[in-house]
C-alpha positions in Angstrom: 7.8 -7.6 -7.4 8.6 -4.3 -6.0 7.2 -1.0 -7.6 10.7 0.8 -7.9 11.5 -2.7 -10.4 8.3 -2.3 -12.3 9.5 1.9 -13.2 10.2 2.3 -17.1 12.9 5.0 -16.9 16.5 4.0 -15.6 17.2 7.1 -14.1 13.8 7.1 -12.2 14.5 3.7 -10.7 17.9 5.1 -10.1 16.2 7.6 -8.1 13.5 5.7 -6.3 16.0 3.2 -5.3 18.3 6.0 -3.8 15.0 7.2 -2.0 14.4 4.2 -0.9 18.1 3.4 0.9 18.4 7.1 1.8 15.4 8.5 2.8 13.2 8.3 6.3 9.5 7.1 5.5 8.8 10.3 7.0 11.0 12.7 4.7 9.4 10.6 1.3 6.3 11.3 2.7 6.7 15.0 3.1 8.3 14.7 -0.4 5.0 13.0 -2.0 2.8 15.7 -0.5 5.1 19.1 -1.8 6.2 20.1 -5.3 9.0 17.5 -7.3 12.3 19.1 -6.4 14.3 21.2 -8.8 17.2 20.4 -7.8 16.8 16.7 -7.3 15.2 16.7 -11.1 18.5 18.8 -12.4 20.6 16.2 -10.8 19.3 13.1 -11.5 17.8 14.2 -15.4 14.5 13.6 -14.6 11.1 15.0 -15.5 8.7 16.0 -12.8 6.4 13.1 -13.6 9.4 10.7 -13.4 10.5 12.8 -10.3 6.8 11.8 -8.6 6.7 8.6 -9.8 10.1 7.4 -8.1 9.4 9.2 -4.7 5.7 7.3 -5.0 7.5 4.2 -6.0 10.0 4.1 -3.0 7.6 5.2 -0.5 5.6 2.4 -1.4 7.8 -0.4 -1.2 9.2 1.2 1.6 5.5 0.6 3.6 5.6 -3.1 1.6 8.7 -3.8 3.2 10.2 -5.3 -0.5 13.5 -4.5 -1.0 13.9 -2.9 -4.6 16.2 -5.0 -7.1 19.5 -3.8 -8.2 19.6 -3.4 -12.5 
């Protein structure tokens, strides 16, 4: 089961799922490391723990490999 599936909030999986397609490895990892971005919070209605837990959520099954499930 892949991490992004296991999120609570639509609109985080919503997120992590976009991360996951659109986003290098590299960039979510940069993104885990600095402060939740305000803009992608405003835009997607998310909190900035539901903004962490996404990019967390994507970068990890990015480095499982799992591809997330659609909703």
């Amino acid at each position: 089961m892949s991490v992004i599936s296991q999120l609570n909030e639509k609109k985080a999986r919503g997120f992590a799922r976009h991360c996951f397609e659109k986003i290098t490895e590299e960039k979510l990892r940069d993104m885990a490391m600095g402060p939740a971005s305000e803009h992608d919070m405003k835009h997607w209605g998310l909190s900035e723990g539901e903004w962490e837990e996404a990019v967390s959520a994507a970068l990890a099954d990015m480095q499982s490999e799992k591809t997330p499930p659609s909703d």
